[in-house]
Wavefront OBJ file of the C-alpha trace (Angstrom):
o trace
v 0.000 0.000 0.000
v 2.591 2.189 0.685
v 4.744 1.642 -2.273
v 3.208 5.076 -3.811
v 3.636 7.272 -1.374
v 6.130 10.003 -2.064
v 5.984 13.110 0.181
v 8.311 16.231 -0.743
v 7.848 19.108 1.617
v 8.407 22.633 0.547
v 11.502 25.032 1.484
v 8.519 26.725 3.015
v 7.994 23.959 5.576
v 10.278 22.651 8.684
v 13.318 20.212 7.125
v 12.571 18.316 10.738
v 8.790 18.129 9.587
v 9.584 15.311 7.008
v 12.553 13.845 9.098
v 10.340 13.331 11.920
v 7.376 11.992 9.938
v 10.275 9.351 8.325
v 11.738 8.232 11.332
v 7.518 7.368 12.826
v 6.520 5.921 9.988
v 9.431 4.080 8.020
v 9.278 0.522 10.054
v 5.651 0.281 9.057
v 6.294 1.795 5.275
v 9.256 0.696 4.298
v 8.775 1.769 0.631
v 7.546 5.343 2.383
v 9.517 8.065 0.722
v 9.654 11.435 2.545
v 12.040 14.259 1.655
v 12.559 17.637 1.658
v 12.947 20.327 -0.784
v 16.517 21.223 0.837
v 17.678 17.069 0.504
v 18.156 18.341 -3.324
v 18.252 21.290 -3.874
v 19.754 24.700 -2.467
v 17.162 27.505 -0.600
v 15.874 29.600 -3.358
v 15.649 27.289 -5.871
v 12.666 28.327 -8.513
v 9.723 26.405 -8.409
v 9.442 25.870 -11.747
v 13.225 23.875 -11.893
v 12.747 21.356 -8.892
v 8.953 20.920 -10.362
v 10.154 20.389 -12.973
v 11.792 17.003 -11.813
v 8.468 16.146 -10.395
v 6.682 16.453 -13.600
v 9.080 13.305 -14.551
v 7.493 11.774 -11.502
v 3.296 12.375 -10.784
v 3.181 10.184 -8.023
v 5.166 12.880 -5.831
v 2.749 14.693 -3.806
v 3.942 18.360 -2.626
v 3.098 19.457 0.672
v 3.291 24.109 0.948
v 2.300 26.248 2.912
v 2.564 28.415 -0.129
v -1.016 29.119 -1.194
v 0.131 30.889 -4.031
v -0.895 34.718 -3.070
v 2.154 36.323 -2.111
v 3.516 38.163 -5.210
v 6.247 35.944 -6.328
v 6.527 35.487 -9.579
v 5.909 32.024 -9.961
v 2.789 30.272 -8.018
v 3.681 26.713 -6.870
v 0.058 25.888 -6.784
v -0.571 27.348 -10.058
v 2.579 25.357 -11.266
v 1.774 22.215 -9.760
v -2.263 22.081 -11.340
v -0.434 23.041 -14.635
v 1.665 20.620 -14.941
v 0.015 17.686 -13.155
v 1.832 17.580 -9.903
v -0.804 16.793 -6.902
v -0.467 19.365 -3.833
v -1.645 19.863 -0.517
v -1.470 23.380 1.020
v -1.506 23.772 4.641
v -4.870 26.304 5.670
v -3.331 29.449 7.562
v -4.869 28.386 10.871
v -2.699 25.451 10.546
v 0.533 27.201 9.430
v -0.159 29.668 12.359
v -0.080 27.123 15.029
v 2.983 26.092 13.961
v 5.441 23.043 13.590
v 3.780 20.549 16.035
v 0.134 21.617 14.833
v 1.494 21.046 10.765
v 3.176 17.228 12.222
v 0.103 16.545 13.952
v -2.139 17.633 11.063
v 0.176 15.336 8.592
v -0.097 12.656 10.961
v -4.134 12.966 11.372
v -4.419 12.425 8.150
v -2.061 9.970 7.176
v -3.963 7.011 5.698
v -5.939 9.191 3.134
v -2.973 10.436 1.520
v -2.549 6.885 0.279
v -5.696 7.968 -1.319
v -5.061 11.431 -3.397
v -3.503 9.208 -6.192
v -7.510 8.445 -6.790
v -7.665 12.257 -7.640
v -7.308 13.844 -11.077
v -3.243 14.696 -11.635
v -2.821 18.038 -10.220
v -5.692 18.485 -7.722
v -4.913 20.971 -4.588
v -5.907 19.538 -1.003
v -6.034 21.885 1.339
v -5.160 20.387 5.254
v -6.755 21.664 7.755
v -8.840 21.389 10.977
v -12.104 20.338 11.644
v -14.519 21.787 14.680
v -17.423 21.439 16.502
v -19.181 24.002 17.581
v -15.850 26.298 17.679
v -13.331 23.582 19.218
v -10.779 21.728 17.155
v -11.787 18.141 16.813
v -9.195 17.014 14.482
v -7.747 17.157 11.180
v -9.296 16.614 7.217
v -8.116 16.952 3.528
v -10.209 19.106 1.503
v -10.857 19.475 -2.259
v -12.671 22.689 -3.359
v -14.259 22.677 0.622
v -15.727 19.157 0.287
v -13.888 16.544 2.032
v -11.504 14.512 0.037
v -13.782 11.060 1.484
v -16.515 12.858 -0.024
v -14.720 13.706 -3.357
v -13.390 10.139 -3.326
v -16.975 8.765 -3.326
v -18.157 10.733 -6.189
v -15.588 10.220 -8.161
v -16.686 7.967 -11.205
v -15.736 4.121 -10.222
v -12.895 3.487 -12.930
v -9.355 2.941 -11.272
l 1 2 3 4 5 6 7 8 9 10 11 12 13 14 15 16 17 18 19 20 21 22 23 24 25 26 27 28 29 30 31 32 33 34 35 36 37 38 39 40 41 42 43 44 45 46 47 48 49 50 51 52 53 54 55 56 57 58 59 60 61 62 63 64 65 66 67 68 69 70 71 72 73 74 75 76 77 78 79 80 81 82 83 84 85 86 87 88 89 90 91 92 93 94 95 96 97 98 99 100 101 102 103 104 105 106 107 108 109 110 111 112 113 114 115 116 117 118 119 120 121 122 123 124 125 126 127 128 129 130 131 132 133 134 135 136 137 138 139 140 141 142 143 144 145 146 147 148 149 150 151 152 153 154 155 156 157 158 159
């Protein structure tokens, strides 16, 4: 099952995030690849060039923060639905809460990201949390503010 998951986390993100998330999950999925944007490339790096290497690759999924609304030139979520490349965005409450919230958020949601393969080649997922009534009750992936179980079991029984 875990064969295609491939995880590469932003510059944007923690380099411990993914570390951290390898070293809890590797005995159980051994095929489980995790890395970081920094593992191969240097800070700065254009989207478009280490994308680019994706692109080679669409079972990569990208994990941001980057929503794509600063001004930057280039838009890694515009990039990514462009050219194929499956991404999930961290919401802003999550990015606020910071590095524990964003491992714990990863980690809440970890067996339906063995899932966004199901999804059309460049979809965005948005993580963030769920609530009741005002408190946080966990953690969900979203697609266009439906939940990705709910996009899942609409989608058109071919795969």
């Amino acid at each position: 099952m875990s064969a295609g998951l491939k995880l590469l986390f932003d510059e944007c993100c923690s380099p411990r995030l993914p570390r951290e998330l390898r070293d809890f999950y590797q005995r159980d999925y051994p095929a489980l690849q995790i890395r970081h944007l920094m593992d191969d490339w240097t800070a700065g790096t254009p989207d478009s060039q280490w994308l680019e290497a994706l692109r080679q690759d669409p079972s990569w999924i990208v994990i941001t923060k980057d929503a794509g609304k600063n001004s930057a030139q280039e838009k890694l979520p515009l990039i990514c639905r462009e050219w194929g490349i499956t991404h999930i965005v961290f919401t802003s409450g999550i990015i606020s809460k910071g590095f524990v919230t964003q491992k714990n958020a990863v980690a809440g949601v970890w067996e339906q990201l063995f899932q966004l393969h199901r999804l059309p080649p460049g979809t965005q997922v948005k993580l963030g949390e769920t609530s009741q009534k005002g408190d946080v009750t966990g953690f969900e992936l979203r697609v266009n503010q439906k939940s990705l179980i709910t996009v899942l079991r609409n989608l058109p029984a071919n795969d």
